[in-house]
Structure formats: structure tokens, C-alpha cells
C-alpha positions, 0 to 999 in steps of 0.5 A: 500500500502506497505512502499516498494512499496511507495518508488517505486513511488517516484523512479518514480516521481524522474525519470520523474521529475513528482508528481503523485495524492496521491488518484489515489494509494487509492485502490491498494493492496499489492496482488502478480502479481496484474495489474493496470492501471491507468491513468494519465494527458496524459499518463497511468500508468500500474502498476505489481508485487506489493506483497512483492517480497520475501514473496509472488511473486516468479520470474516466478509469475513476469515473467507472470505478464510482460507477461501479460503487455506486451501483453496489451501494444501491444495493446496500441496507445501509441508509447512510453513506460517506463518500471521500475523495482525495484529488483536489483536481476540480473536474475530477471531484465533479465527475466522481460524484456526477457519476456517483449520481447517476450510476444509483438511479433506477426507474422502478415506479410502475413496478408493483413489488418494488418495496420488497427490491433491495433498491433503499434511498440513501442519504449521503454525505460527500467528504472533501476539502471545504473549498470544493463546496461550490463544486460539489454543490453544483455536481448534485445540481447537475446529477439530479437534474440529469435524473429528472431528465431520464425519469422523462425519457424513461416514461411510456409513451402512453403516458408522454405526450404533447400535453403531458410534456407542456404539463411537465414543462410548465410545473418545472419552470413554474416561478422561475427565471425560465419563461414558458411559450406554447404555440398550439397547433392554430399557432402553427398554422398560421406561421407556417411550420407545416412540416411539424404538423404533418409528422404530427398528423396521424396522431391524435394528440396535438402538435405543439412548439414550446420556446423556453426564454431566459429572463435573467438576460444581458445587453447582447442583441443575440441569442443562443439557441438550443433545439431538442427533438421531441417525437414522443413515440415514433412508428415510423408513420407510413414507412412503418418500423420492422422489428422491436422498436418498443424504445421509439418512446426515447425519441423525445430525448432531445427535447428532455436534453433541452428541459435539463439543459434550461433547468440548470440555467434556472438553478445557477442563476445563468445570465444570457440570451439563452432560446429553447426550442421543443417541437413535440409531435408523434409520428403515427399511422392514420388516414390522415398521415403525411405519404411517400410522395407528398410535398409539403412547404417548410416554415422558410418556403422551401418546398420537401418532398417527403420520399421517408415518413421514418426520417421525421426527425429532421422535418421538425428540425428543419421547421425549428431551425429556421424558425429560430432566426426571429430570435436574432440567433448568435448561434443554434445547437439542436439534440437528436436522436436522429439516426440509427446511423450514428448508433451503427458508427460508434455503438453507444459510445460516442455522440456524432457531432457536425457544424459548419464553424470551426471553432463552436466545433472545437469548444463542444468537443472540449465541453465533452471531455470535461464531462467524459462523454465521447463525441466526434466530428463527421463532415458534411460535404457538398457531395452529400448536401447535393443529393438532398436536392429533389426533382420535384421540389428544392428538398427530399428528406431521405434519398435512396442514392447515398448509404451514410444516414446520419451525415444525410440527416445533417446535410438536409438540416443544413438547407434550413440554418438561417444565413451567416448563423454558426450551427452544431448539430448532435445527434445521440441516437447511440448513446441516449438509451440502453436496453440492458444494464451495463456495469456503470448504469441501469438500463434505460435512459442515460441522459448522454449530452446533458453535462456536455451542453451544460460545460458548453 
């Protein structure tokens, strides 16, 4: 056992006014990310990350060992857990105690036995320097604003639906510094966002845009705008899905990204121009559904033809994205799980990121290391903004001529960004969900992107 890790004891024996055994630490080792338990009088002790941190254990190797932990003490019977950590790098305590929160969550509220699981609410205290208080404080902000967005995502779509997200919305932002906007499917009309209410057409619940503004503004003239997709359940409309698609209730995580995102400005007190935009449809199978073939014009009069009633996502999109420009955009980042493509590049690993400025690229990307969540940059060439051309109208939504799905998601989007306005466009279809435990988090909803958008 290192001198290092000796003083971490002491630290500890100090802080609980206790004196631990010397024998019970005989055979622990200085490997990275090793986990041990061990138990003492009363109470356990879980011991992780005891390699030497700047020769061996890299941040995302302590950020899987908290993981780890923190799903081993959800299935505790203790109720009261201490939690030290002896780095003093600030990203490093934000991300062990972000992760800690996150890897203790579970979605169990319509399971009818879950008094008798051995999930047990836990109160928990965060040991460390004092002078890290604003940074704990602000990590539990953040760790439990990403639940609440999972605790959205994760709800069935039988329960998730225009009416239901505009309930939710307004109570979160109820006496708040956020102000809350709906444009109702009259509203629509009247404007012209027509390719959001033709998604929405085969469903029966209500299309509707809802635009989240800051009050806590500034002098600036220009906005930041932030866009979130939000099909609350999508059967691919005519071009019906195969398979299992039972987890198309997440195609709104975009939108629950966007409410997270805007629920942490609020709690920090952020000042800014910040614009959110949630166009939330349902993309259904009726008599009234758009068709392969219908042409429809967008918000910016630019005509679509909708050769895929499956690519909907960047119909809604496109009516957003070109809608922003009334807000006077200094620059728009959208959120989407917008194509199986970008699950098939890079599994559930990595968001794939494009835009059309260099440097925005480039402050997202270091956004996303801080909060250790992989993302990558594709292009989008001309050769692939050429085949979004139709032959019957400026613009198709899908073309059959070319095989790289979420670069053709993005290159349709690109028609719709307002002249000389920088844009970054995420799509996380890869990594907003899992269908089964991994050795970090519970199945479900991940809320990947949140923390990335929140450092940018």
C-alpha cells in the first residue's frame, strides 16, 4: 500500500474521529480502479481508485470505478453513506460524484413489488476539502437534474405526450427565471411550420412548439439557441418500423436534453440570451398521415418532398431551425436522436457531432471531455448536401442514392440554418438509451449530452 494512499486513511480516521485495524489494509494493492470492501465494527468500508492517480488511473478509469460503487451501494441496507475523495483536481471531484449520481438511479415506479427490491434511498454525505463546496454543490445540481431528465425519457409513451410534456414543462419552470411559450397547433398554422404538423398528423394528440426564454438576460442583441427533438413515440408513420422498436418512446430525448439543459440555467442563476426550442409531435399511422410522395412547404418556403415518413426527425428540425432566426440567433445547437446511423458508427459510445464553424466545433468537443462523454466530428460535404436536392421540389428528406444516414440527416438540416448563423448539430441516437444494464448504469435512459451542453 502506497505512502499516498496511507495518508488517505488517516484523512479518514481524522474525519470520523475513528482508528481503523492496521491488518484489515494487509492485502490491498496499489492496482488502478481496484474495489474493496471491507468491513468494519458496524459499518463497511468500500474502498476505489487506489493506483497512483497520475501514473496509472486516468479520470474516466475513476469515473467507472464510482460507477461501479455506486451501483453496489444501491444495493446496500445501509441508509447512510460517506463518500471521500482525495484529488483536489476540480473536474475530477465533479465527475466522481456526477457519476456517483447517476450510476444509483433506477426507474422502478410502475413496478408493483418494488418495496420488497433491495433498491433503499440513501442519504449521503460527500467528504472533501471545504473549498470544493461550490463544486460539489453544483455536481448534485447537475446529477439530479440529469435524473429528472431520464425519469422523462424513461416514461411510456402512453403516458408522454404533447400535453403531458407542456404539463411537465410548465410545473418545472413554474416561478422561475425560465419563461414558458406554447404555440398550439392554430399557432402553427398560421406561421407556417407545416412540416411539424404533418409528422404530427396521424396522431391524435396535438402538435405543439414550446420556446423556453431566459429572463435573467444581458445587453447582447443575440441569442443562443438550443433545439431538442421531441417525437414522443415514433412508428415510423407510413414507412412503418420492422422489428422491436418498443424504445421509439426515447425519441423525445432531445427535447428532455433541452428541459435539463434550461433547468440548470434556472438553478445557477445563468445570465444570457439563452432560446429553447421543443417541437413535440408523434409520428403515427392514420388516414390522415403525411405519404411517400407528398410535398409539403417548410416554415422558410422551401418546398420537401417527403420520399421517408421514418426520417421525421429532421422535418421538425428543419421547421425549428429556421424558425429560430426571429430570435436574432448568435448561434443554434439542436439534440437528436436522429439516426440509427450514428448508433451503427460508434455503438453507444460516442455522440456524432457536425457544424459548419470551426471553432463552436472545437469548444463542444472540449465541453465533452470535461464531462467524459465521447463525441466526434463527421463532415458534411457538398457531395452529400447535393443529393438532398429533389426533382420535384428544392428538398427530399431521405434519398435512396447515398448509404451514410446520419451525415444525410445533417446535410438536409443544413438547407434550413438561417444565413451567416454558426450551427452544431448532435445527434445521440447511440448513446441516449440502453436496453440492458451495463456495469456503470441501469438500463434505460442515460441522459448522454446533458453535462456536455451544460460545460458548453
Amino acid at each position: 500500500m502506497s505512502n499516498k494512499y496511507k495518508s488517505d486513511i488517516t484523512s479518514i480516521e481524522k474525519n470520523l474521529n475513528i482508528t481503523f485495524p492496521k491488518k484489515i489494509f494487509e492485502n490491498l494493492t496499489d492496482e488502478c480502479c481496484e474495489i474493496k470492501t471491507i468491513p468494519f465494527d458496524k459499518f463497511s468500508i468500500i474502498l476505489g481508485g487506489i493506483g497512483q492517480l497520475k501514473n496509472k488511473c486516468s479520470i474516466e478509469d475513476l469515473n467507472t470505478t464510482i460507477s461501479k460503487i455506486g451501483k453496489m451501494l444501491v444495493k446496500e441496507s445501509s441508509k447512510k453513506i460517506m463518500v471521500s475523495s482525495f484529488n483536489n483536481d476540480k473536474n475530477y471531484i465533479a465527475n466522481q460524484l456526477e457519476n456517483l449520481i447517476l450510476s444509483m438511479y433506477k426507474f422502478d415506479k410502475y413496478i408493483d413489488n418494488k418495496k420488497n427490491a433491495p433498491y433503499i434511498k440513501k442519504e449521503i454525505h460527500f467528504l472533501c476539502d471545504t473549498k470544493h463546496k461550490i463544486i460539489v454543490n453544483n455536481s448534485i445540481s447537475i446529477g439530479n437534474i440529469t435524473n429528472v431528465v431520464r425519469d422523462i425519457v424513461n416514461e411510456p409513451s402512453n403516458k408522454t405526450n404533447s400535453i403531458y410534456l407542456e404539463t411537465i414543462v410548465k410545473k418545472l419552470f413554474a416561478k422561475s427565471n425560465i419563461q414558458v411559450k406554447v404555440l398550439n397547433e392554430s399557432e402553427l398554422k398560421k406561421k407556417g411550420l407545416n412540416l411539424i404538423l404533418g409528422v404530427n398528423a396521424g396522431s391524435k394528440f396535438p402538435a405543439k412548439m414550446i420556446i423556453l426564454t431566459n429572463k435573467n438576460k444581458t445587453a447582447a442583441k443575440k441569442s443562443k439557441i438550443f433545439i431538442g427533438k421531441g417525437v414522443t413515440f415514433d412508428a415510423g408513420g407510413l414507412n412503418i418500423k420492422f422489428d422491436d422498436f418498443s424504445d421509439m418512446k426515447i425519441d423525445m430525448t432531445g427535447v428532455s436534453i433541452v428541459i435539463g439543459l434550461f433547468m440548470y440555467i434556472n438553478q445557477a442563476n445563468i445570465k444570457g440570451n439563452f432560446v429553447g426550442m421543443l417541437p413535440i409531435v408523434e409520428n403515427m399511422i392514420d388516414a390522415k398521415s403525411i405519404r411517400p410522395g407528398d410535398i409539403i412547404t417548410a416554415y422558410n418556403k422551401k418546398t420537401v418532398e417527403i420520399v421517408d415518413t421514418d426520417a421525421e426527425g429532421r422535418l421538425i428540425l428543419a421547421d425549428a431551425i429556421s424558425y429560430s432566426n426571429i430570435y436574432n440567433p448568435e448561434y443554434i445547437v439542436d439534440v437528436a436522436t436522429l439516426t440509427g446511423s450514428a448508433a451503427n458508427i460508434f455503438g453507444d459510445l460516442a455522440i456524432v457531432l457536425f457544424g459548419n464553424n470551426t471553432k463552436l466545433n472545437k469548444k463542444m468537443t472540449d465541453s465533452s471531455s470535461l464531462a467524459c462523454e465521447k463525441i466526434w466530428e463527421l463532415p458534411i460535404w457538398n457531395d452529400y448536401i447535393k443529393c438532398t436536392k429533389s426533382k420535384i421540389a428544392d428538398y427530399k428528406n431521405y434519398s435512396t442514392d447515398i448509404k451514410a444516414g446520419a451525415i444525410m440527416g445533417a446535410a438536409f438540416l443544413h438547407n434550413f440554418i438561417p444565413k451567416n448563423v454558426n450551427w452544431i448539430h448532435l445527434d445521440i441516437a447511440g448513446v441516449s438509451y440502453l436496453a440492458n444494464d451495463s456495469e456503470t448504469l441501469t438500463n434505460g435512459a442515460t441522459g448522454y449530452s446533458l453535462r456536455t451542453l451544460i460545460n458548453f
